[in-house]
N, C-alpha and C positions, 0 to 999 in steps of 0.2 A: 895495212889492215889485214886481221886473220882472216882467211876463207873457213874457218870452222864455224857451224851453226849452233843454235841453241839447239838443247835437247827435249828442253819444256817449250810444247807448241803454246804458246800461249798468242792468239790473233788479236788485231788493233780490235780497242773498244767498239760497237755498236751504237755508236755516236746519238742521241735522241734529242733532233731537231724539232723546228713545230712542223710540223704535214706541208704546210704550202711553198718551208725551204727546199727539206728532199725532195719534195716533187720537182719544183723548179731547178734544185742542183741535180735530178736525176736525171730531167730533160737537155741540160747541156749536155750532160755524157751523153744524152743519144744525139743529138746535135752535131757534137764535135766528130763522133766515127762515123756519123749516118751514111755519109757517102761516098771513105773509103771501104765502107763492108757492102755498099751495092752495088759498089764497081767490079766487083770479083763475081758475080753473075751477069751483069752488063758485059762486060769482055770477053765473059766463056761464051755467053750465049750469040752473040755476033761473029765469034770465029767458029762456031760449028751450024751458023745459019741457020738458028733457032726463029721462028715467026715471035713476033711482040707477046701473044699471049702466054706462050711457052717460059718466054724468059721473065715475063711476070709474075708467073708459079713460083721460077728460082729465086726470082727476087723475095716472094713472101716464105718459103721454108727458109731462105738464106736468116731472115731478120726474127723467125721466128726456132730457128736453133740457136741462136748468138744469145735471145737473151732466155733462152732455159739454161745455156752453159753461166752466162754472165752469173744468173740468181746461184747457180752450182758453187761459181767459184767466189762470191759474192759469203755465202750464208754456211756453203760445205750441206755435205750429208756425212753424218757423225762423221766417224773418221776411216769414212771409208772414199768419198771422194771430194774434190775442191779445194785451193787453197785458202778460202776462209781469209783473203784478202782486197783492198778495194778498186780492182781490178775487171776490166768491160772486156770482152771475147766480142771478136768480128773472126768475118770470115780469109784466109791467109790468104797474100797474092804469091805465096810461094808455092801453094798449086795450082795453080790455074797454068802455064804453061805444061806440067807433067799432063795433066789433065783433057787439055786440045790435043797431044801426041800420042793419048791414050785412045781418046775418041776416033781420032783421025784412021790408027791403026785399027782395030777393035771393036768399033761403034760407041756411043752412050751408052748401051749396059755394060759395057768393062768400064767404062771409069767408073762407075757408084759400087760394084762389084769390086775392084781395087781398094776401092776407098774403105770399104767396109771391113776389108780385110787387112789393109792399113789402119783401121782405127785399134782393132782386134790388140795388134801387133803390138800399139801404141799405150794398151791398155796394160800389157804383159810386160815390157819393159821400159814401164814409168821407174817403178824404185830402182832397179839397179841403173840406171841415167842418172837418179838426181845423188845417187852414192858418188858419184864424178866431179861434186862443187868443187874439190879442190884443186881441179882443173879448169876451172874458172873463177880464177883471183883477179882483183881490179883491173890489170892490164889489160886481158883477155872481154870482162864485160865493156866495160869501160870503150874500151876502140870499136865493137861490136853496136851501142846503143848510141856511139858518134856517129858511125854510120848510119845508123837505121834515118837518127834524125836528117843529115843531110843528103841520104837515097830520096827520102820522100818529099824535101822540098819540090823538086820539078814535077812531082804533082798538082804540089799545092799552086805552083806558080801557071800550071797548065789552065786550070780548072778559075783561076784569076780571069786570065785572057780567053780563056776556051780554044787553046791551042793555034791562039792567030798571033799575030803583032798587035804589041803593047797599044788600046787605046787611050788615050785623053781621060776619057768618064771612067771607065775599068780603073786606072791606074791610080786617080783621082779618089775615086769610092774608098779601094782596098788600102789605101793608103791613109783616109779618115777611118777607117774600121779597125788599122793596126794601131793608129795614136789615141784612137778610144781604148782600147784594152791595155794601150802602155799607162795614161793617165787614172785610169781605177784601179788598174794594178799598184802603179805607185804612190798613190796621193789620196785613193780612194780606202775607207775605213769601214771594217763588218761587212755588212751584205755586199755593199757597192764593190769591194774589191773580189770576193772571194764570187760573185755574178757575172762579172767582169765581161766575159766571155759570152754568155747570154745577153746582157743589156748588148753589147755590141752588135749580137747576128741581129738584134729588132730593130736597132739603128740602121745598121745596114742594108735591115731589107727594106722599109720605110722610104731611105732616102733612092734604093735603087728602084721601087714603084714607082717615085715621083719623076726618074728619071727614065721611066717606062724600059727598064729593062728584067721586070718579070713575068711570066707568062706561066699561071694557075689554070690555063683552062682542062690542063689532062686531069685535073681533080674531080670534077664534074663525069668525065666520062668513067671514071674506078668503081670498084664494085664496094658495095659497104662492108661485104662478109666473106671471106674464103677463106678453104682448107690446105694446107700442100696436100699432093695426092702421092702417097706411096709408087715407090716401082715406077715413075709416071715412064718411064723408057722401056720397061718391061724386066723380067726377073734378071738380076743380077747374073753376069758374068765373071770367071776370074782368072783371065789369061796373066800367068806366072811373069812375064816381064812385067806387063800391069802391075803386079802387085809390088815386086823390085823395088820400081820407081816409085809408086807411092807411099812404100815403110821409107824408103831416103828423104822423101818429102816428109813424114814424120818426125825424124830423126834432126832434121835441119828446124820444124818448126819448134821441136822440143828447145832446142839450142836458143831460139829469139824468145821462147816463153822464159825460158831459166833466167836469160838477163834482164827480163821485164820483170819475172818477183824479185828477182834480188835488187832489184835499182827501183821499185818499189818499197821494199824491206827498209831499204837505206833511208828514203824519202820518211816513211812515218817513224822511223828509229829502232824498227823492229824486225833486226834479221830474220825472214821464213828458215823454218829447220825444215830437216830432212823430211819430215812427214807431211810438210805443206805444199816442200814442191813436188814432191811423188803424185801428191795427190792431185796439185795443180797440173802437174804433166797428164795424170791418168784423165783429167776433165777434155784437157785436149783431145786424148784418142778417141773418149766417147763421143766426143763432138765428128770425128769421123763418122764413125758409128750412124750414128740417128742424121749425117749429112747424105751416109749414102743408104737413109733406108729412105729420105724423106726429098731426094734429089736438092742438096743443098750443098758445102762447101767445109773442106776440115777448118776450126776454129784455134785463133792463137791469141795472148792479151796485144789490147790495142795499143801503140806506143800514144798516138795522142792522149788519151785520157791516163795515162802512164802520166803524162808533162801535164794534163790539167790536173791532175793530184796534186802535181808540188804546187803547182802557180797557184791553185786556193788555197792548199792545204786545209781540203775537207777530205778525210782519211774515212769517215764514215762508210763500213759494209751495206748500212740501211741505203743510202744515195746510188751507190749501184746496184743494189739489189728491186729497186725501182726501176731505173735504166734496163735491168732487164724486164721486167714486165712488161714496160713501154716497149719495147721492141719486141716483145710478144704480141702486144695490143697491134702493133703495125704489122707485124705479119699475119694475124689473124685480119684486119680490116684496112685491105688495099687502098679504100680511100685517104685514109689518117699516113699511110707510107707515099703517095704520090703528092700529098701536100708538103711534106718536108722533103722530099725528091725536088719540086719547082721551086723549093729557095734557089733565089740566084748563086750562080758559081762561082762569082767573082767574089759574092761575099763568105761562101763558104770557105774558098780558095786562100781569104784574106785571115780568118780566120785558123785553117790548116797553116798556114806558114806559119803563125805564130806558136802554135801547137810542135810543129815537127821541130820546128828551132830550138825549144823549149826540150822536147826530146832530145838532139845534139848537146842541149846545154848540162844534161842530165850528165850525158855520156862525158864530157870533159869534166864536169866535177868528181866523176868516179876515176880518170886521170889522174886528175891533181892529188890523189892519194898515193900514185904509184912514183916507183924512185926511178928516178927517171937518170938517177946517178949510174944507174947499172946499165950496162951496155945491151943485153939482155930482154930489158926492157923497151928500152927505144927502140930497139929493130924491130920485136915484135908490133908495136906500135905503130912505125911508121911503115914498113912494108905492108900488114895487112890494111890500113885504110889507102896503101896506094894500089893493091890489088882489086881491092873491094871497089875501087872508085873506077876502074874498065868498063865495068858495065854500064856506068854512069855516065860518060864521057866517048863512049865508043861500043855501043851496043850491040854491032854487026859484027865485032870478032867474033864472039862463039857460036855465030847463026849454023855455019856449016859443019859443028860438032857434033856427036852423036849427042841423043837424047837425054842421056846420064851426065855427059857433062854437062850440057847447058844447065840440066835442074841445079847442081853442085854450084857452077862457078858463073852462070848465066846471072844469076841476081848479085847485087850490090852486097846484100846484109848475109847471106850463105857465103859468100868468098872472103868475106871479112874475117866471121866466125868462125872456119872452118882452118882460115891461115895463121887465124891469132892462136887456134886451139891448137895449132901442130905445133906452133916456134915455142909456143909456151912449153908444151911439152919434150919437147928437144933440149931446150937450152936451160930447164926448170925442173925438168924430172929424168930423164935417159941421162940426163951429162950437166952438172951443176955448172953455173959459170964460173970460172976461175979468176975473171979481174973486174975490176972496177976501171970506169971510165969517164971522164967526161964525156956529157953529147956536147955537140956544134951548138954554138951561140946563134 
């Protein structure tokens, strides 16, 4: 498969459902990332000993910058920002560790003061980043979007059990919630399949209240209306390591955005050109930007809803561009975000795994294009997802590294991306390969 892009931007159709489907498909997308995008202030804000009301603030800028980036990247402003594809922004968990070592060192105003000057950064070198696609051909996405999907299963498997051993009812539940969405997916026609995903979370949550394991009561205490408040930590900071670490954290989030439009692209049949993803890149800096004037999180595309794309194959801009509003709507009225916060975990959990799998499965179909006859290839391949997979399987090796490496090589989908990007470019570009091989059977 060429890595060269069309030249004529031309974006998937604006698909024109009746009102009460987009609505409903724009509620799954916020459904499906709801509560990887409010874990990334949930985590900050307990390792810098934030009080509940404080991380409730983050929580509402957090959901209500996601979906002003989401409608960005959703709808585009002319052509000066957004990739104008159907694609949901959450907040990245690939800063939040820079982010506690920024705080820790520096206080809370240098991180949103980093950040802002990381978005700055992100803003400036969106086009010549996405002038590099050709540095990311199949092999390169491909092993990078396997991992994404199989990094965030033990998420999704946490958030099943809620980080205990396997119960009976849990295991039971999340297990009729995944043969529900394999059955409408496979067997089910029009709405029923392409709902799929939705009919499931109502099922699931249904039968987990009859089995009393949900608990709405924090709905009732939420407020109906709130602002994020600017500066809420006081004016901005910009201590130069600060900032360092968080243009690399840019630069790594740019690399997980790039293989989400293009494995997007692939999915509705329409490679993004050069000017979609500059622009989609440039959506993400500004999402720094307005994260750190509004004490929120830099924004990157979501891979679940990346996998609910193909699994309904509703390519509609309008359906996310709803999605964003709805998480507008929740971040302006804490009430409506604490109600979809007390879905049970187990069925969210059950529903994530099928999402992130689905993500993996993306990532091996953009495999199976590559020739796996070259030697070249396989190594790139199979070394970066065995590196990528450390942090996975053994997560206290880089505890005692400095700060730079951990951001670099500390996550799963950074050490993937970053290994497949160097072999590829060794063995693809500084020095052609010279033989053909078989791989091992």
């Amino acid at each position: 498969m060429s890595t060269n892009v069309p030249t004529t931007d031309v974006p998937p159709p604006r698909t024109r459902l009746p009102w009460w489907r987009a609505m409903l498909f724009g509620l799954q997308h916020v459904i499906v990332m709801y509560t990887g995008c409010v874990a990334v202030p949930l985590v900050f804000g307990a390792a810098m000993g934030l009080d509940q009301r404080t991380i409730g603030i983050l929580v509402n800028a957090d959901l209500l910058v996601a979906g002003v980036i989401t409608i960005i990247q959703a709808l585009g402003i002319k052509k000066i920002l957004g990739a104008r594809l159907p694609v949901v922004a959450g907040a990245s968990f690939t800063a939040v560790t820079p982010m506690i070592l920024i705080g820790e060192q520096y206080g809370l105003s240098a991180v949103y003061g980093a950040m802002i000057a990381a978005g700055v950064f992100g803003v400036l070198v969106a086009v010549p980043f996405s002038r590099l696609l050709r540095f990311f051909p199949p092999v390169v996405r491909g092993a990078a979007v396997t991992m994404i999907g199989l990094s965030l299963i033990g998420k999704a498997v946490s958030m099943i059990f809620d980080d205990g051993p396997a119960d009976g009812q849990q295991l039971a539940l999340a297990g009729g919630i995944i043969l529900v969405i394999l059955a409408l997916m496979r067997y089910g026609r029009g709405f029923l399949s392409q709902a799929a995903v939705l009919i499931a979370l109502v099922a699931g949550t249904l039968a987990a209240m009859a089995l009393q394991l949900t608990d709405f009561s924090a709905v009732g205490d939420a407020a109906w209306f709130g602002l994020p408040q600017p500066f809420l930590f006081g004016a901005p900071t910009f201590p130069i390591a600060g900032i360092i670490s968080m243009c690399i954290v840019m630069l790594v989030i740019f690399t997980e955005t790039t293989a989400y439009l293009l494995s997007i692209g692939e999915t509705i049949g329409k490679p993004p050109t050069q000017g979609q993803l500059s622009r989609g890149l440039a959506a993400d800096g500004v999402s720094a930007v307005l994260a750190g004037l509004f004490t929120s999180f830099p924004d990157t595309v979501f891979a679940q809803n990346v996998g609910l794309v193909r699994m309904t194959g509703i390519t509609s801009r309008n359906v996310v561009a709803i999605a964003g509003g709805i998480l507008i709507a929740l971040g302006l009225v804490p009430k409506m975000g604490e109600l979809v916060a007390s879905l049970p975990g187990v069925v969210i959990g059950a529903v994530s795994l099928v999402m992130f799998a689905t993500v993996a499965g993306v990532g091996i179909s953009t495999l199976a294009k590559v020739d796996f006859g070259d030697l070249s290839n396989f190594l790139i391949t199979s070394i970066a997802l065995g590196i990528g997979m450390i942090p996975v399987v053994a997560p206290q090796v880089y505890a005692d590294f400095p700060a730079e490496v951990r951001i670099i090589f500390g996550g799963a989908i950074s050490s993937t991306v970053i290994v497949a990007f160097t072999l590829n470019l060794v063995f693809n570009h500084v020095r052609r390969p010279q033989k053909k091989a078989k791989t091992p059977a």
